[in-house]
N, C-alpha and C positions, 0 to 999 in steps of 0.2 A: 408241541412241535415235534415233528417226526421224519425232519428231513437233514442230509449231512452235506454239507459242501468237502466235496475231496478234489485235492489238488496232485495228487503224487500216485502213489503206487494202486491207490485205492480207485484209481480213474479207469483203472483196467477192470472189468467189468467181471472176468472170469476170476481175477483174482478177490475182489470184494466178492462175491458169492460162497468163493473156496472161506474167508475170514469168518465171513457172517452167519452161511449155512441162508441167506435169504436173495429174493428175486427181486429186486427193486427196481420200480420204472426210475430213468434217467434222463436230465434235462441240461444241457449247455449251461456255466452262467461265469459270471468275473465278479469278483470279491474286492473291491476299490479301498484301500488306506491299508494295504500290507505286503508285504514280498515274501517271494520263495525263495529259501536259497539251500544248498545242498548241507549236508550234515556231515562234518570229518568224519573218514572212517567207516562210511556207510552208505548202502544203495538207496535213501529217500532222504526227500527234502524236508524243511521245516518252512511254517510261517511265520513273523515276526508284523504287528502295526509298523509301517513304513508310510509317510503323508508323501503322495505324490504315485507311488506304486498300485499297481493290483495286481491279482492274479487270477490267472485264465482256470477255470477244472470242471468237475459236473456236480449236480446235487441229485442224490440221489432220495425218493420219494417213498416217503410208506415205511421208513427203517421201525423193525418193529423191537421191542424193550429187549427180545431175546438178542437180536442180532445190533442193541447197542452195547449191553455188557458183552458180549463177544469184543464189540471193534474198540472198547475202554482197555481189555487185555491186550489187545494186537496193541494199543498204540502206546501202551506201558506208561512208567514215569517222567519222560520226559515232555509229552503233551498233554494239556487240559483241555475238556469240552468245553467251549465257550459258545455263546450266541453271537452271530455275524449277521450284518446285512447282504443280502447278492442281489446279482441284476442279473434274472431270467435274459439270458442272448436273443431266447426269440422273440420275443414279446417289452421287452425293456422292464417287466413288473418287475417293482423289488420285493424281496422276500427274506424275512427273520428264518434264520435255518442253523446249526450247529457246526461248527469247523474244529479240527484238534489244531490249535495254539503248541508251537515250543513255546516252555514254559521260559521264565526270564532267567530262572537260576541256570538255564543248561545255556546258554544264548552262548557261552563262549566256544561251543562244537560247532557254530554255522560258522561256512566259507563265507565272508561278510565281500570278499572280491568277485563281485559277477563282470 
């Protein structure tokens, strides 16, 4: 599997190139049984399993080994790479692909009031 579901800062394309140092095709998609919410303190969000939520971002295509231990640095201790399912926007396929999870132990730095 060598594709990442980004929902936040990593959505901006100039800036996921500046992190990774790579060029990744990117595709629309919605991540279904989780929410985003803002992190105290801080310019990104986190995502948490929420039943009923998803959330909107891109998956970007082709991440290669070099530019995922890069985005394991960028996204430090408070998120884990986990496997997610998404739903390609254009085409409705769904796709096993990687997302960084806030982990549970930090859970109490998200704004829980959207």
């Amino acid at each position: 599997m060598n594709a990442l579901f980004a929902y936040g800062t990593l959505i901006d394309l100039d800036f996921f190139r500046a992190v990774t140092g790579a060029d990744c095709d990117r595709v629309s998609a919605r991540l279904a049984g989780y929410a985003r919410y803002p992190v105290r303190g801080a310019d990104y969000p986190g995502i948490r399993p929420a039943a009923g939520c998803a959330v909107d971002g891109v998956v970007y295509l082709g991440v290669t080994e070099m530019a995922w231990q890069r985005l394991d640095a960028y996204e430090g201790d408070e998120y884990e790479r986990v496997r997610v399912r998404v739903t390609m926007q254009a085409d409705d396929k769904v796709c096993e692909v990687y997302a960084y999870v806030f982990k549970a132990e930090y859970v109490d730095r998200l704004e829980r009031d959207r």
